[in-house]
C-alpha positions in Angstrom: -10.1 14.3 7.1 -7.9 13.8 10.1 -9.1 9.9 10.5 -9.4 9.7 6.9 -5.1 9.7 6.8 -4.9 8.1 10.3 -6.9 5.1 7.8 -4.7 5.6 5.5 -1.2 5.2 7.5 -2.0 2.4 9.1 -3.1 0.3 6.4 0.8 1.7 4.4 2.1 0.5 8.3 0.3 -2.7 7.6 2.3 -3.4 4.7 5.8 -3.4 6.4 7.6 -6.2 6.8 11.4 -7.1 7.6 13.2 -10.4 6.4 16.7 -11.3 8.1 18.8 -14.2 6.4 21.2 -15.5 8.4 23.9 -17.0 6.3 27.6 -16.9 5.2 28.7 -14.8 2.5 31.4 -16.7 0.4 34.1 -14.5 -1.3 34.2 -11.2 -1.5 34.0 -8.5 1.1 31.3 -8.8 3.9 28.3 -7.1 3.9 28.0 -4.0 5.3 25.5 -3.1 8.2 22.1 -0.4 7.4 18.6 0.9 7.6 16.5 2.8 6.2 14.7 6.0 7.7 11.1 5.3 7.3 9.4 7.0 4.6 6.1 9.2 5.1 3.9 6.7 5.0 1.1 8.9 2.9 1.8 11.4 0.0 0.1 12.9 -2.5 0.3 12.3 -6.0 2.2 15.5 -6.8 5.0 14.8 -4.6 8.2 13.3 -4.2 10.5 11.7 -1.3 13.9 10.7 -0.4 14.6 6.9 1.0 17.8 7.5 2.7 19.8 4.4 3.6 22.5 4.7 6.4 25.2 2.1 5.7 27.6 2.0 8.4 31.1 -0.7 8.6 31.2 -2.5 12.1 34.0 -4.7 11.3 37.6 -4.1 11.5 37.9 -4.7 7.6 36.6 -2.5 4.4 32.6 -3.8 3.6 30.4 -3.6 0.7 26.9 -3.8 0.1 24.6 -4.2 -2.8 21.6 -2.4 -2.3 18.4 -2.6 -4.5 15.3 -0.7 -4.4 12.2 -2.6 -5.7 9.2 0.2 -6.1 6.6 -0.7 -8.5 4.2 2.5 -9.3 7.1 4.8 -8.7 9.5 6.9 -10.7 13.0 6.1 -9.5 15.7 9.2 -9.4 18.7 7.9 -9.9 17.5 5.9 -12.8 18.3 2.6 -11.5 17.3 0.4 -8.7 20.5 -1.1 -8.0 23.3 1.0 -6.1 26.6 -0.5 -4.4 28.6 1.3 -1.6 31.7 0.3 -0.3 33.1 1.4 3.4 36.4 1.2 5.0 36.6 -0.1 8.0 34.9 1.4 11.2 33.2 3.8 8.3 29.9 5.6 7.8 28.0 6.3 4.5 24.6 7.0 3.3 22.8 6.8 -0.2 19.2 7.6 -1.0 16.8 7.1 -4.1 14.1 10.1 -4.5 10.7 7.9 -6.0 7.7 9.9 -7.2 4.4 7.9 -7.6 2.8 7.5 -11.2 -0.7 6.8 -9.5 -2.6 6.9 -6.4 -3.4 3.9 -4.7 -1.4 1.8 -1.5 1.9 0.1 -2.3 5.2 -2.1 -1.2 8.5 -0.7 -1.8 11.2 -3.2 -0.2 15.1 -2.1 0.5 17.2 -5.2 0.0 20.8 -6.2 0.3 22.3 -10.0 -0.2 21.1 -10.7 3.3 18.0 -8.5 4.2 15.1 -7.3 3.2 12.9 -4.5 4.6 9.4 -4.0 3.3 7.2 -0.5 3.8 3.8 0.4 2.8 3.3 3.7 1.2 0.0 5.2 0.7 -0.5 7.4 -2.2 -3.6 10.0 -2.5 -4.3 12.3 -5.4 -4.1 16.1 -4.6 -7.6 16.2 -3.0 -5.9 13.7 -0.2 -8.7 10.7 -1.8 -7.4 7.3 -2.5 -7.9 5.6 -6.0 -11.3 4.3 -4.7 -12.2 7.8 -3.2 -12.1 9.6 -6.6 -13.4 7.2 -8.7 -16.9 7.6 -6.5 -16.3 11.5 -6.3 -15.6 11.4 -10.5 -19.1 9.6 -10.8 -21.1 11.4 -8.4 -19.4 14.9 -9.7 -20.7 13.3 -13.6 -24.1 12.6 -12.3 -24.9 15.7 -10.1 -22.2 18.1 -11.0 -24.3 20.3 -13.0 -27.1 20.5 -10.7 -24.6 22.6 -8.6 -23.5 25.2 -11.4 -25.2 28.6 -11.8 -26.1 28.3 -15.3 -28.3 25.1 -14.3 -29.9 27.3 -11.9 -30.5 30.2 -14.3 -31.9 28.3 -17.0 -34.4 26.2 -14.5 -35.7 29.8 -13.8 -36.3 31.1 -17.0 -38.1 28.2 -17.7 -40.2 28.5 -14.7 -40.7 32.0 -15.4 -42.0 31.6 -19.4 -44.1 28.4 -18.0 -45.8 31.1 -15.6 -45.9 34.0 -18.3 -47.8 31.4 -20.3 -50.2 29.8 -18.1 -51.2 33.5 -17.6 
């Protein structure tokens, strides 16, 4: 179970990637400076996570910055993916989106502002801690052999045996 999630983290690390633009914004107030605390790379189904975004103002005049969340296979709280904050100067702030996964599987959300990008891989198991792959196998193999494994299945196999023997008698 234990390498089974080690697996599982490292192929959400994988997945994570960071794009830097260097460019000049035009009008407008300059972009202010964050990052993102990284998210637990594998959850389950069932549960839900804050992204919290730390936005801080480095310059000596008032910033603001765009920032969009881009998470497909994921609930959104608030409902929207775009959120702008705006910081005076030498000022701190933070904003966060809660997301809740519709489905299991492994999957890119990206953090982006007019100027950066960063990428992360989440993981997402059902409640049992299988992948998508995982229970589709268990879902057959419970189908096929799952009643082999229940009491009644046993009880009636012995009354059978036990009226074959009563009549071979």
């Amino acid at each position: 179970m234990i390498f089974k999630l080690n697996s599982d983290e490292k192929q959400a690390f994988s997945l994570d990637n960071e794009k830097i633009s260097y460019g000049s914004v035009g009008e407008g107030p300059l972009p202010c400076a964050w990052e993102v605390k990284d998210p637990e790379r594998v959850m389950s189904e069932e549960k839900s996570q804050a992204l919290v975004v730390k936005v801080s103002n480095k310059y000596d005049e008032d910033c603001q910055s765009i920032l969009t969340l881009s998470a497909p296979g994921f609930d959104l709280s608030p409902n929207k993916d775009e959120q702008t904050i705006a910081l005076r100067k030498k000022g701190k702030g933070s904003l966060s989106w809660i997301i809740t996964p519709r489905k299991s599987g492994t999957f890119e959300i990206a953090i982006s502002d007019i100027l950066n990008t960063k990428i992360f891989g989440i993981t997402v198991t059902n409640v049992f801690g299988l992948n998508a792959m995982q229970a589709k196998i268990a879902s057959i193999f419970g189908g096929l052999f799952g009643p082999m494994l229940t009491v009644p299945w046993w009880w009636d196999r012995l009354r059978r045996k036990q009226k074959q023997e009563v009549q071979s008698t």
